[in-house]
C-alpha positions as a Python dict, from the first residue, in 0.01 Angstrom:
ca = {
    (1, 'X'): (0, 0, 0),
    (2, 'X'): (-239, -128, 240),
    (3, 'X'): (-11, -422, 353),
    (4, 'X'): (307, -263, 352),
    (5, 'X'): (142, -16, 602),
    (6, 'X'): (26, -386, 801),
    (7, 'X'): (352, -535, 782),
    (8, 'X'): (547, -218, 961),
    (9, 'X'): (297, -157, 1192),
    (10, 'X'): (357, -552, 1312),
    (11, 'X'): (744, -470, 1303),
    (12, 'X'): (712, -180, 1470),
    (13, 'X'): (448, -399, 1731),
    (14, 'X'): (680, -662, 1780),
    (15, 'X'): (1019, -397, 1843),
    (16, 'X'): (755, -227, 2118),
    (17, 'X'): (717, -544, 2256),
    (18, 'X'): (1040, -651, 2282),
    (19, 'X'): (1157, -265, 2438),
    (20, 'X'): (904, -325, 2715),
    (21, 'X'): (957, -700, 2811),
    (22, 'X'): (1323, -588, 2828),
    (23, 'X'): (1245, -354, 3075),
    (24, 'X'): (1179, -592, 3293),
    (25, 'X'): (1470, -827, 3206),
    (26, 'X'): (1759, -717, 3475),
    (27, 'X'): (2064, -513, 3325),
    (28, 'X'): (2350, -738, 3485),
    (29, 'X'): (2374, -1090, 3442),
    (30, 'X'): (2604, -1365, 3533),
    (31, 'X'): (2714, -1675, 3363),
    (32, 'X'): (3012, -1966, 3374),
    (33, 'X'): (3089, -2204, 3119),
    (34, 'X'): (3319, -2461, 3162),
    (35, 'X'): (3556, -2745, 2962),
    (36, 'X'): (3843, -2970, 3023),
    (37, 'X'): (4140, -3007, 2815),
    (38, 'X'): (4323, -3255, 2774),
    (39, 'X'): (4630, -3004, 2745),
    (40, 'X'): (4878, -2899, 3044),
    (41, 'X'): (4776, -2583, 3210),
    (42, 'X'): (5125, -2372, 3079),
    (43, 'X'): (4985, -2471, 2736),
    (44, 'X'): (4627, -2341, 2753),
    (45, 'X'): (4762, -2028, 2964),
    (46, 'X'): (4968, -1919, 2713),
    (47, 'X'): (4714, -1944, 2421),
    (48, 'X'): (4422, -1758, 2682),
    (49, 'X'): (4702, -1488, 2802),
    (50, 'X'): (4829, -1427, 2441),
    (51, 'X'): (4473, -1162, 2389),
    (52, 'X'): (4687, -1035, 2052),
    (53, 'X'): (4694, -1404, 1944),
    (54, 'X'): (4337, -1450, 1985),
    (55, 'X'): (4182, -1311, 1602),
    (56, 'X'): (4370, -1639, 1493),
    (57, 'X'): (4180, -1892, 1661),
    (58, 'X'): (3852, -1752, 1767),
    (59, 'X'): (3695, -1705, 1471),
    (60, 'X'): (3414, -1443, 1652),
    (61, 'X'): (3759, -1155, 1655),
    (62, 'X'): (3842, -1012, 1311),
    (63, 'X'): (4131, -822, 1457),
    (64, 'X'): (4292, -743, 1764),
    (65, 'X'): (4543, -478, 1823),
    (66, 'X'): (4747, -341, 2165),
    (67, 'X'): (4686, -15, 2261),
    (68, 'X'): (4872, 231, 2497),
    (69, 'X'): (4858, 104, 2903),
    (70, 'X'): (4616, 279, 3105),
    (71, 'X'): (4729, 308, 3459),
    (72, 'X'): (4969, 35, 3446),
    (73, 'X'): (4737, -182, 3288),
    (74, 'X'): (4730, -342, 2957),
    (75, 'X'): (4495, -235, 2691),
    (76, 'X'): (4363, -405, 2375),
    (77, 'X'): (4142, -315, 2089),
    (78, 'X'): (3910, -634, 1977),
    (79, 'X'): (3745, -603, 1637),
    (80, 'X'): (3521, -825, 1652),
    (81, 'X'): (3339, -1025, 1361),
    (82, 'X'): (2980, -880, 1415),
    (83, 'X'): (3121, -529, 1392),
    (84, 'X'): (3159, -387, 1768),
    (85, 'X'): (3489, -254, 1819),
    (86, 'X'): (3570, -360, 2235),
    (87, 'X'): (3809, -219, 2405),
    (88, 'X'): (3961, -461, 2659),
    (89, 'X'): (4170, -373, 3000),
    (90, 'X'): (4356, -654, 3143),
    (91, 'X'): (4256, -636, 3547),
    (92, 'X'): (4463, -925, 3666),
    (93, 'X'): (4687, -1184, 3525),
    (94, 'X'): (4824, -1498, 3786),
    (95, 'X'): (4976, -1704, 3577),
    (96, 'X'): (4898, -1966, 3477),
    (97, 'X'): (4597, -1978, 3710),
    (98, 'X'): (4343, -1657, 3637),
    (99, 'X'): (4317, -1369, 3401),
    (100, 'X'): (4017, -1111, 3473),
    (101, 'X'): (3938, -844, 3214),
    (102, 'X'): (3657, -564, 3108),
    (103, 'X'): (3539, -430, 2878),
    (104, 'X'): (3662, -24, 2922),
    (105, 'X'): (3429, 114, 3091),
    (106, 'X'): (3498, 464, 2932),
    (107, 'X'): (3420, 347, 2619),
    (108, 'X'): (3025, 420, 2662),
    (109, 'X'): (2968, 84, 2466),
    (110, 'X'): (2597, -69, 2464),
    (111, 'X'): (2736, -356, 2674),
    (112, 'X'): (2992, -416, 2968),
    (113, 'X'): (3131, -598, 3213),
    (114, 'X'): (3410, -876, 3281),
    (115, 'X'): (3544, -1212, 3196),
    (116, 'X'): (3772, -1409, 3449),
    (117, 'X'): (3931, -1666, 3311),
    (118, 'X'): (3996, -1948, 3584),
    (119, 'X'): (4255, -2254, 3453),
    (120, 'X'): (4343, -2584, 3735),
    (121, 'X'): (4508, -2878, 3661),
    (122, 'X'): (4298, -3190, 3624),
    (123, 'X'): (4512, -3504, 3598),
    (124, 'X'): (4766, -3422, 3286),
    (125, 'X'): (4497, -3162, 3180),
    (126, 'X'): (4319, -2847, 3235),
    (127, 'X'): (3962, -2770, 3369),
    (128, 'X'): (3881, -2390, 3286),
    (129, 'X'): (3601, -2195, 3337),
    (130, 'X'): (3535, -1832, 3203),
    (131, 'X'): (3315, -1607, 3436),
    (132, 'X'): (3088, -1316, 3267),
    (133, 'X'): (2959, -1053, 3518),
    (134, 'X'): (2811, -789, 3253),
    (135, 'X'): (2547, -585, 3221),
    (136, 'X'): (2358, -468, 2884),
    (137, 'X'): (2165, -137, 2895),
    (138, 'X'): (1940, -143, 2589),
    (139, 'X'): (1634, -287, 2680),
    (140, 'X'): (1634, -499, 2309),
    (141, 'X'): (1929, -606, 2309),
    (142, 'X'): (1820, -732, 2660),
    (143, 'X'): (1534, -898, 2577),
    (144, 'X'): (1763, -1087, 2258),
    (145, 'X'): (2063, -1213, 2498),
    (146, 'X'): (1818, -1291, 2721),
    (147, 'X'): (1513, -1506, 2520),
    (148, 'X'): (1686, -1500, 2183),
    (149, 'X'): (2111, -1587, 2190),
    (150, 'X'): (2135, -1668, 2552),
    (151, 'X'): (2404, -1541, 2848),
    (152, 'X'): (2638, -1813, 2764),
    (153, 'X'): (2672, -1786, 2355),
    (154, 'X'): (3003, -1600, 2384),
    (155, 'X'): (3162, -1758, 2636),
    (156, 'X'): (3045, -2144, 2489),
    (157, 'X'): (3201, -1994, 2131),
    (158, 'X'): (3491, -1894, 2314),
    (159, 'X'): (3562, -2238, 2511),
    (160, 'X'): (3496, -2423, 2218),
    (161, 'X'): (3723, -2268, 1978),
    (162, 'X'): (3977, -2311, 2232),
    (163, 'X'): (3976, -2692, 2238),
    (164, 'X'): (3991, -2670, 1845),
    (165, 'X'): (4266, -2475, 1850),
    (166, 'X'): (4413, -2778, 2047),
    (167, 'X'): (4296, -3008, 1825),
    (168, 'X'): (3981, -3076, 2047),
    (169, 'X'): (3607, -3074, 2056),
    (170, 'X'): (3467, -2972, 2397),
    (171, 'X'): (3100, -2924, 2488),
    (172, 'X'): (3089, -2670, 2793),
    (173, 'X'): (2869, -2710, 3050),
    (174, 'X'): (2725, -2380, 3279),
    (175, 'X'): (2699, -2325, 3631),
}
């Protein structure tokens, strides 16, 4: 009995820990992640702008569904494969050039923020970079994206199951 009582007392140690270096880790963050294709721009826009289309390729959505427009703007449901259900309003779409959503802000999630989704041709391809400005307001799950998965995980998942659904590998690189 006398271990079990030793063993959740370090849990419980080490989830204290964690709560109060998060503190200190800042709520937003910011991160890019970047690849090129060797695909023409119209191609990789319409793959990117298709959100419904996404649950086939990127293997981190289980399910995605359209929901009613908000204000003139498109909404989507994202199931995703770790459980969250996100909610997704489509800011801006300039085809076939940049695509900006977030993450509904009414939806009182753990998490937030917005992805903009910047395509240019390079030669007969496509250089594309995904922006994350987000913010995270528990102070573990701060601490984890910050020492333990990193800013860029999602966006580096997304980019490179993007080139495989082209057929491609791609490493991205950050700025």
């Amino acid at each position: 009995m006398k271990w079990v009582l030793i063993v959740m007392g370090a849990l419980a140690a080490v989830f204290v820990a964690m709560a109060l270096v998060g503190l200190f880790v800042s709520r937003e963050h910011r991160a890019t992640s970047t690849i090129s294709l060797k695909q023409p721009i119209d191609s990789v826009w319409k793959v990117v702008r298709d959100i419904g289309g996404g649950a086939s390729w990127w293997p981190a959505i289980k399910h995605v569904e359209r929901l009613p427009d908000r204000g003139g703007r498109e909404v989507w449901r994202q199931k995703q494969m770790s459980g969250f259900d996100v909610p997704i309003i489509v800011l801006e779409s300039t085809p076939p050039r940049r695509l900006v959503t977030q993450i509904d802000p009414k939806a009182r999630a753990a998490f937030g923020g917005t992805w903009t989704y910047e395509l240019a041709p390079e030669g007969d391809g496509t250089h594309m970079s995904v922006t994350e400005v987000g913010w995270i307001g528990n102070p573990i799950f701060r601490f984890m994206s910050r020492f333990l998965f990193g800013y860029y995980g999602s966006l580096d998942n997304y980019l490179k199951a993007l080139a495989k659904r082209f057929g491609e590998k791609a490493e991205p690189t950050h700025g």
